[in-house]
C-alpha positions as CSV (number, residue, x, y, z in Angstrom):
1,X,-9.7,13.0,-37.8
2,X,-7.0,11.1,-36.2
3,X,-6.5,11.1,-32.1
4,X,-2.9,11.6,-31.1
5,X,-2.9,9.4,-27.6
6,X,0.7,10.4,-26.2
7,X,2.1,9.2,-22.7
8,X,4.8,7.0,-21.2
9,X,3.3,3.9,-21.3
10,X,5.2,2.2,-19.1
11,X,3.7,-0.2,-19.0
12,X,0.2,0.0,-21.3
13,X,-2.6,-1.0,-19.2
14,X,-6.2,-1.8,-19.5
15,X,-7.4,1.5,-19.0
16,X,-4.9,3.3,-21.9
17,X,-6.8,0.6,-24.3
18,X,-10.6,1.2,-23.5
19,X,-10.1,5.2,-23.5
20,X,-9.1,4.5,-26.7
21,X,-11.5,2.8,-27.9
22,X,-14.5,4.7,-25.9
23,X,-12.9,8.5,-27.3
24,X,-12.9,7.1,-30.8
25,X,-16.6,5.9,-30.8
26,X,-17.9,9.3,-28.9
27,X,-15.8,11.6,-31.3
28,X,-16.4,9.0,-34.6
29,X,-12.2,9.5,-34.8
30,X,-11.0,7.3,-38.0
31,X,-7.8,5.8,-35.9
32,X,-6.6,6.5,-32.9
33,X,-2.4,6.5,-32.8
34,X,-0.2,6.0,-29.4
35,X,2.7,7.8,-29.1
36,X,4.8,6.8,-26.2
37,X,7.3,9.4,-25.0
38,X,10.8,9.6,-25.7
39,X,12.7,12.1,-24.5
40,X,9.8,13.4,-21.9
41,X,9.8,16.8,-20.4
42,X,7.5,15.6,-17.5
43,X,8.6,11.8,-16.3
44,X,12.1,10.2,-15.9
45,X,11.9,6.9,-18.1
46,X,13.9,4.0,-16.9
47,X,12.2,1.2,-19.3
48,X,13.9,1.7,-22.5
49,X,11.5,3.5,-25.2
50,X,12.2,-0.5,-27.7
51,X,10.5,-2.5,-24.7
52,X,7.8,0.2,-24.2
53,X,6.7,0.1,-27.6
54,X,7.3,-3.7,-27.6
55,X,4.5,-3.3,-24.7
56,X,2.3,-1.3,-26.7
57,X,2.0,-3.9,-29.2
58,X,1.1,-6.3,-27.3
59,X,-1.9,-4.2,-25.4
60,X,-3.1,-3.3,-28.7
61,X,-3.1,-6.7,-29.8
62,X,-5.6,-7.0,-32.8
63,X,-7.5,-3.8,-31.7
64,X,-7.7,-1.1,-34.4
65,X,-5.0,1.2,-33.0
66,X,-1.6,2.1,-33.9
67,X,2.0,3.7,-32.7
68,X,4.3,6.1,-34.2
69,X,7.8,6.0,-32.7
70,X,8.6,9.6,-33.6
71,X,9.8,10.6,-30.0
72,X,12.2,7.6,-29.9
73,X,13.8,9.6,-33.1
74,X,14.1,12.7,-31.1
75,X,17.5,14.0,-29.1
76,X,15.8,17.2,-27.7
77,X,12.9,17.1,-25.0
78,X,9.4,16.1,-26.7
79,X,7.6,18.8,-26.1
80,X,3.8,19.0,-27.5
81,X,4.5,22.1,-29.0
82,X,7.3,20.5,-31.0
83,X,5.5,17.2,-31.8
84,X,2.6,17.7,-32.6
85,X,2.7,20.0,-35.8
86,X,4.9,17.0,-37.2
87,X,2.8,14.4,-36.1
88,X,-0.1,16.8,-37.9
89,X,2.1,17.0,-41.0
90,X,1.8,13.1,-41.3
91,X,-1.2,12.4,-40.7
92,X,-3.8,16.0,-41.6
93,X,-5.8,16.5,-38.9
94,X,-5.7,15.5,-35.6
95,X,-6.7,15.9,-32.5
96,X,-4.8,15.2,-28.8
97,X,-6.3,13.4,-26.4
98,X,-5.5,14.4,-23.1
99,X,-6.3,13.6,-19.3
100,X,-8.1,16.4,-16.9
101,X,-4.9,16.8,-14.9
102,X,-3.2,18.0,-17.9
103,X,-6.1,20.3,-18.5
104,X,-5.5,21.5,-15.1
105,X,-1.8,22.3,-15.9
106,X,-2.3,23.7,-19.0
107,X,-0.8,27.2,-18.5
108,X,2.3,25.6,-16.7
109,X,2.8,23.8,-20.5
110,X,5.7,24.9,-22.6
111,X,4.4,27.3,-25.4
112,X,0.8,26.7,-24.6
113,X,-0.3,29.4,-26.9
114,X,1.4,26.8,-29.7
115,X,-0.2,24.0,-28.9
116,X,-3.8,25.8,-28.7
117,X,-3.3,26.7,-32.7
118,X,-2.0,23.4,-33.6
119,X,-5.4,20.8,-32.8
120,X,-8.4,20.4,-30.8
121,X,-7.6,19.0,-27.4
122,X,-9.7,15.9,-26.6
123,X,-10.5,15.9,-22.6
124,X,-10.8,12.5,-20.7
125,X,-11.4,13.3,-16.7
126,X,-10.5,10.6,-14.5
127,X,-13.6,9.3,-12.0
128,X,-12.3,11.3,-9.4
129,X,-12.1,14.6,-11.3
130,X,-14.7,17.5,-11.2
131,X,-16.5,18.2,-14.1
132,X,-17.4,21.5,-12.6
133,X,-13.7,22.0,-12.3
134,X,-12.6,20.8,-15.6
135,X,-15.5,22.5,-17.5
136,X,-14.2,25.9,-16.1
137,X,-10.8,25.3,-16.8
138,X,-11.8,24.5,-20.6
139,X,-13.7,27.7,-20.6
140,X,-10.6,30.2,-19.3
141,X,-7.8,27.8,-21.9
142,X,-11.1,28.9,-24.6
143,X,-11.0,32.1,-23.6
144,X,-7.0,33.0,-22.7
145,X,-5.4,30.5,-26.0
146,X,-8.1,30.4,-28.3
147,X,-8.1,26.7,-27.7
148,X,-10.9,24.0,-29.1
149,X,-11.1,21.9,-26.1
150,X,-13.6,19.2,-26.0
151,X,-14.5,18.1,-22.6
152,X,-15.3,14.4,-23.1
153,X,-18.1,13.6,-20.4
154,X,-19.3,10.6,-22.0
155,X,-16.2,9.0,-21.1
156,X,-14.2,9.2,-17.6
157,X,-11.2,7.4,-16.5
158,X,-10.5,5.1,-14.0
159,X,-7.8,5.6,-11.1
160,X,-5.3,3.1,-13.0
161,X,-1.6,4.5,-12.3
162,X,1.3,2.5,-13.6
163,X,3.5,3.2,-11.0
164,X,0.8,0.8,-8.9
165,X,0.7,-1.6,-11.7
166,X,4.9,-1.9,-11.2
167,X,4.6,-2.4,-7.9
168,X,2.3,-5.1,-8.2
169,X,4.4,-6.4,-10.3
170,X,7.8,-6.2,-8.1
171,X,5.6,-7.0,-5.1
172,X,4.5,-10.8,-6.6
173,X,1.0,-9.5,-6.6
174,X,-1.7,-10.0,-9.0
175,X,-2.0,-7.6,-11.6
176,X,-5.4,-7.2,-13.2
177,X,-5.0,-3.9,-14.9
178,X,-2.4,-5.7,-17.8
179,X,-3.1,-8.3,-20.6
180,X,-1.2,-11.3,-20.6
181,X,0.4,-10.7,-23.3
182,X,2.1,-7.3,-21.9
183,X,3.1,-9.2,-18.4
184,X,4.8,-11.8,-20.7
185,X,6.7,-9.2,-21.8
186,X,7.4,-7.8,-18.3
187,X,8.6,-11.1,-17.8
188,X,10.7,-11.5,-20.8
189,X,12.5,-8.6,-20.4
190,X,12.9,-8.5,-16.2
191,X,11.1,-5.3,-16.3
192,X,10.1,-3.2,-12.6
193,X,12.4,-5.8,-10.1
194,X,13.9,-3.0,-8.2
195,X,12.0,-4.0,-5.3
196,X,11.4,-7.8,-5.5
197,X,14.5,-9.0,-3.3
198,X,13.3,-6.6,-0.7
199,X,9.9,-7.4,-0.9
200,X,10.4,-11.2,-1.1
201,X,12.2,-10.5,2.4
202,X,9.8,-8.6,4.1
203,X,7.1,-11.3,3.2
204,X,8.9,-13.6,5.7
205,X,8.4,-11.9,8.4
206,X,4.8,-11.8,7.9
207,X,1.7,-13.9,7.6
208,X,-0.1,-13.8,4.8
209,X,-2.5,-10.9,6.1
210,X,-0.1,-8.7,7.2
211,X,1.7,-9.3,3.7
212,X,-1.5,-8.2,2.0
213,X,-2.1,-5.4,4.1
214,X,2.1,-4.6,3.4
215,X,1.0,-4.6,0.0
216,X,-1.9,-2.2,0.6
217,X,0.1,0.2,1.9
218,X,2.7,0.5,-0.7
219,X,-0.3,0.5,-3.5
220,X,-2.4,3.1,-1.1
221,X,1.0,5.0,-0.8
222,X,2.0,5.5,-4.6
223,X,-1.8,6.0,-5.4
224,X,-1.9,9.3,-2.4
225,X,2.0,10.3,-3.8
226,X,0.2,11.5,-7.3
227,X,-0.6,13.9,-5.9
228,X,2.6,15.3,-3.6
229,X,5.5,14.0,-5.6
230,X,7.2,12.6,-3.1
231,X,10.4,10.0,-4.2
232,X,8.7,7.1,-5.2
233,X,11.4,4.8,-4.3
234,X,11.1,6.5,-0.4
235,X,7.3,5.8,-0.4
236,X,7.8,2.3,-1.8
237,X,11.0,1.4,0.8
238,X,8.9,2.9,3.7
239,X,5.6,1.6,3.0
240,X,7.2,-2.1,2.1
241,X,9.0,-1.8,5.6
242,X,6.3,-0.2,8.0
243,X,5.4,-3.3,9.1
244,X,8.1,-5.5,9.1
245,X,8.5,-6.2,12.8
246,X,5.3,-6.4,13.9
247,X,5.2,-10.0,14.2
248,X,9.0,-10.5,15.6
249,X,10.1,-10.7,19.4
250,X,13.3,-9.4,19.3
251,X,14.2,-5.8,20.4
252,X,16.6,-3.9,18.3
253,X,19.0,-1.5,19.6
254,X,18.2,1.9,19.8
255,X,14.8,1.4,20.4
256,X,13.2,3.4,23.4
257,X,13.0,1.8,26.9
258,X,9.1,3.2,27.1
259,X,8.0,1.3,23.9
260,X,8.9,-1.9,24.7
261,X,6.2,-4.1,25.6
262,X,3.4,-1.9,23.8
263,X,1.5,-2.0,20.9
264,X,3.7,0.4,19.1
265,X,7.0,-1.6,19.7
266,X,6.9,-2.5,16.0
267,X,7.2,1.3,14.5
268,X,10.5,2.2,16.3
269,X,11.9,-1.7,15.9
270,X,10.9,-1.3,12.6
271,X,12.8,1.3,12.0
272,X,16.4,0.0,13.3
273,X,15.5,-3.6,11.7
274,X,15.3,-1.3,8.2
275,X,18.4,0.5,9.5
276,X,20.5,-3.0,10.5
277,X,18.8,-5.7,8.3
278,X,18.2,-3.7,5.3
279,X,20.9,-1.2,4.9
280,X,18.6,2.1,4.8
281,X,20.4,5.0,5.4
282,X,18.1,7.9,4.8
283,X,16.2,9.5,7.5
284,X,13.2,9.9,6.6
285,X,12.3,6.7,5.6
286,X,13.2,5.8,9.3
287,X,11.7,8.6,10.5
288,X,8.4,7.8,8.2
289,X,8.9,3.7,9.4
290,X,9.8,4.9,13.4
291,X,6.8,7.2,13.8
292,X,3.9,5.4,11.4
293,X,1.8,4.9,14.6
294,X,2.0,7.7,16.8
295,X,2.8,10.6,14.7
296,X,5.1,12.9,16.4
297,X,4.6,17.2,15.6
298,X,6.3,18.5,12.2
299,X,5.3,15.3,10.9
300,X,6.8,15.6,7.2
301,X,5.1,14.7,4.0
302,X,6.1,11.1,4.0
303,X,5.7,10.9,7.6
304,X,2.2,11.7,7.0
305,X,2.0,9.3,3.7
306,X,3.1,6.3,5.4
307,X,0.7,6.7,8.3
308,X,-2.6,7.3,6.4
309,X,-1.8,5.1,3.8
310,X,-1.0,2.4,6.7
311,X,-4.9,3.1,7.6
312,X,-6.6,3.4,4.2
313,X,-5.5,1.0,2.2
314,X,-7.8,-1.3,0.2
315,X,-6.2,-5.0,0.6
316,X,-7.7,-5.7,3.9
317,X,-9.3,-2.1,5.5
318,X,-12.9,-2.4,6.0
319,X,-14.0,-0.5,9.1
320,X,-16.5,1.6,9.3
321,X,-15.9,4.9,7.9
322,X,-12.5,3.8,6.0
323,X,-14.2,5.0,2.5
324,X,-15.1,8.5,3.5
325,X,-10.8,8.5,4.9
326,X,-9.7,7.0,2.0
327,X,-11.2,9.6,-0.2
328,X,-9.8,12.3,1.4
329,X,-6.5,11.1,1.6
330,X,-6.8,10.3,-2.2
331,X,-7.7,13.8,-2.7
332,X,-5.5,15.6,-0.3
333,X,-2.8,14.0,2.2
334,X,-3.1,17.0,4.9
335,X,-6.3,16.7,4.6
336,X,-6.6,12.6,4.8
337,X,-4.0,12.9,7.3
338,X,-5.6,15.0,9.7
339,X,-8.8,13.0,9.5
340,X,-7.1,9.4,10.1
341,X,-4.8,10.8,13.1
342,X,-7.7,12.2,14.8
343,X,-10.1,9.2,14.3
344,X,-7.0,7.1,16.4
345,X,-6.6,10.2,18.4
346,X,-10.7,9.9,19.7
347,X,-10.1,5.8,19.8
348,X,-7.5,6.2,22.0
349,X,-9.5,8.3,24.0
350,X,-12.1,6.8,24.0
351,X,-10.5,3.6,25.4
352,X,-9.6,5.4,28.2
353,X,-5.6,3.7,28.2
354,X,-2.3,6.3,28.4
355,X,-1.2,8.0,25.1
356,X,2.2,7.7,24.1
357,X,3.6,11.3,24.2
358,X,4.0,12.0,20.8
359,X,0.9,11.3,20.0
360,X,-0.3,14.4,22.2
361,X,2.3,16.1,20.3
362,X,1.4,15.2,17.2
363,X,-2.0,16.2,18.2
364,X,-1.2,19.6,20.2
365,X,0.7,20.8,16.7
366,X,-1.7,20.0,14.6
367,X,-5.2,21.4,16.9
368,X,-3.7,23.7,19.0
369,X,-3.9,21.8,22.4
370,X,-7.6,21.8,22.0
């Protein structure tokens, strides 16, 4: 049996390479074959579908893998229902290895019922997936399609997202999830710079903790957006900014009279230094940069992104408690959200000082004045 591994691949990373190789050994799969989308009826692809295969190779390297470029052949959206019986007509049987999320989503799939008669579908939950969940799912996509689903337990992916991995790599940061051979060609080809002119600006105007915590936040950010779908170029613009004041003197027009001289100066600064220095326009990244600390009520979904990802990130968060936050917000932002404003909320109490007044509304909307 061959195992169809389909996905963007944009770019391969260590993960893609050891499911792989861990799927093929539990399910004793005589080749595994990547196909990396063309025409994809789930992603937008900016890297061309040449320098994603061209990436592929050189992850694969001299492991025993290969690719078929079928979907770079294809004008019409790849759907699996349209793929896979030719992909099954080349090769005999297959099977398609999939992640839990897509498990999840099964029913939303075009032509479900299709792709249930065409192959077994090999199931690989991420770390941070319920088997319960998953195990229930296969049982109604058994039940409902007549599907062979094979829940693979034995193997469980890690949290690797790409879209982290390119912002690591527009950010100047170290990025452990790729081979060397695959950044070389990341390099080669200028690939995922969008952001590297901005970020390269930002970094002067911190020290080298803030930067990494900077960092954090756009990583922390892109890793909660998975699941909300927010723009990723807003989550990246207002995470990479958040902080950018925080460390300068001078007072920006527009900002309020009350702010100045406090601790959360830097948000509202922030947010016209983005404005005037940076040429950002949309309102709600400066809405998401201005209100980062307080909160304000009818905080918006990247309101809320920016200011839990601001406290959970992994560069340089270590307090007490930050693990049990960080998993929530990684599971659910209203629900991470609501935890990390009312841990400041009860600090700020605690402390005894004033609260800035949209904290309290931030905190009446959300409990109710209670």
């Amino acid at each position: 049996m061959i195992g169809i591994f389909g996905g963007a691949f944009d770019p391969p990373h260590s993960e893609h390479i050891r499911i792989a190789r861990e799927v093929a050994a539990a399910y004793h799969l005589d080749r595994v074959i990547f196909v990396p989308s063309g025409v994809s009826p789930h992603k937008s692809l900016e890297t061309p579908f040449a320098l994603r295969v061209r990436m592929l190779r050189a992850a694969i390297g001299e492991e025993p893998f290969a690719i078929d470029e079928i979907e770079g052949t294809l004008s019409e959206r790849a759907y699996s229902y349209r793929v896979l019986p030719m992909l099954k007509e080349k090769y005999g049987e297959i099977a398609f290895l999939i992640g839990g999320d897509s498990l999840l989503a099964f029913d939303s799939w075009r032509n479900p019922e299709d792709v249930a008669k065409i192959c077994p579908l090999i199931v690989v939950p991420r770390a941070d997936e319920s088997l319960d969940e998953l195990r229930a799912k296969a049982a109604e996509v058994r039940v409902k399609y007549g599907a062979d689903v094979r829940l693979c337990e034995t193997v469980r992916g890690e949290a690797v997202s790409s879209s982290c991995v390119r912002a690591r790599v527009s950010l100047g940061m170290p990025v452990p999830e790729i081979s060397d051979e695959v950044l070389a060609v990341i390099r080669d080809a200028d690939l995922y710079g969008e952001y590297r002119e901005m970020a390269e600006r930002v970094r002067g105007y911190l020290p080298e903790k803030r930067w990494r915590h900077t960092c954090g936040v756009v990583l922390a950010g892109l890793r909660i957006n998975e699941r909300v779908g927010i723009d990723k170029g807003k989550v990246i613009v207002s995470c990479l900014l958040h902080d950018c004041m925080k460390y300068e003197d001078r007072v920006n027009e527009g900002v309020p009279a009350d702010v100045v001289g406090t601790k959360i100066l830097h948000a509202f600064n922030g947010a016209e230094e983005a404005r005037l220095a940076f040429g950002v326009t949309d309102p709600e990244v400066l809405d998401a940069i201005r209100y980062h600390t307080t909160g304000r009520a009818g905080m918006t979904p990247l309101d809320k992104l920016v200011y839990t990802a601001d406290m959970v990130e992994e560069e340089t968060r270590d307090f007490e408690g930050v693990e049990e936050l960080r998993a929530a917000a990684y599971r659910d932002l209203d629900e991470g959200f609501r935890l990390c404003f009312l841990a400041c909320y009860e600090q700020l109490k605690e402390g005894g000082k004033p609260i800035y007044h949209l904290t309290i509304d931030c905190f009446d909307d959300m409990f109710g004045g209670k």
